[in-house]
N, C-alpha and C positions, 0 to 999 in steps of 0.2 A: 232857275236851272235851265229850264228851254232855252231861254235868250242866250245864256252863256254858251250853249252847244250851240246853237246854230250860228254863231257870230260866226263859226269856223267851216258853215259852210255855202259855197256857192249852189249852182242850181242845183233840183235832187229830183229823181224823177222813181213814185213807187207804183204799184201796179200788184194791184191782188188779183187772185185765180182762184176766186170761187170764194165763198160761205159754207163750213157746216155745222147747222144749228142741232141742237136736240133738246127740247123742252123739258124742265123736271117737272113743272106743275105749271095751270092757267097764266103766271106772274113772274115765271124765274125759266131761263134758260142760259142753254152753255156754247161756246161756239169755238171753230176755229177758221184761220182764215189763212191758207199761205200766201206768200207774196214774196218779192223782189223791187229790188230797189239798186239804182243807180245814183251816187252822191258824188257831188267835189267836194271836199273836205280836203282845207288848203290846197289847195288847187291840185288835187291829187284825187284822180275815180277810184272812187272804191264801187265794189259789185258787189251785192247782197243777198241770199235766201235767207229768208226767215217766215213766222208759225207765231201769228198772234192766236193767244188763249185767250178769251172773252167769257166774262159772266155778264148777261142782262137781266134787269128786272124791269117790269111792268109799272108805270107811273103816271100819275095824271093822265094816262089816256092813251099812253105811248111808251114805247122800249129804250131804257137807255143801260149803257154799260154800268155795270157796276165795279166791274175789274177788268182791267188788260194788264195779261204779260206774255213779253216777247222772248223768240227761241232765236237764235242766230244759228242756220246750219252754216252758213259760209260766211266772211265779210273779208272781203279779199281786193288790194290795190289792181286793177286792171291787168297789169304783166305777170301776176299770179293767178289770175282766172284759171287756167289752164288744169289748174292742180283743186280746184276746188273740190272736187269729189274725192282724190284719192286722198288728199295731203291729212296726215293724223292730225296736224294743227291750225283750221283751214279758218280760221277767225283770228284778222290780223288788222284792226286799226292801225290808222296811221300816226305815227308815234309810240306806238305802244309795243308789246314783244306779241309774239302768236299763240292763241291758245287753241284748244278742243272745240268741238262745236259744244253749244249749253243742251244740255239735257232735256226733252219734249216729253209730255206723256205715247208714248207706245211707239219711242224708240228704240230701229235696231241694235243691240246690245256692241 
């Protein structure tokens, strides 16, 4: 599934702003991570915010994820940037029709 997405896109550049962890026990913790991402995707920029959710556990001696999942607040073609924040449907691959940003834990309502 990777290889199929990404056939369609040229350079991509993401960039996280920060880690927050919170441990539930010595082997298990939870994280989030926002970030931003700048993709071609057929030759077309798309701009992105989004909130990875992460669970890691503790293994052979080291931390590895055990789940990731992603929020999309924005995903918006370049000449749309503008409207990112106000627009009610502001996640708009290309090709696709616009939707709602996806739902986070301790989203404003």
């Amino acid at each position: 599934m990777l290889r199929s997405i990404r056939s369609t896109y040229g350079r991509t550049i993401h960039t996280a702003h920060g880690q927050l962890v919170e441990f539930t026990d010595d082997d298990h913790a939870t994280g989030m991570v926002p970030s931003h991402a700048e993709l071609d995707i057929k030759g077309e920029t798309v701009v992105c915010a989004m909130r990875y959710y992460d669970e890691y556990v503790r293994e052979a001696g080291g931390w590895r994820f055990s789940r990731r999942d992603i929020a999309f607040v924005y995903a918006l073609p370049w000449p749309r940037l503008a409207g990112a924040l106000t627009d009610e449907l502001p996640v708009h691959w290309p090709g696709t029709g616009a939707a709602p940003p996806d739902r986070f834990p301790g989203a404003l309502a």
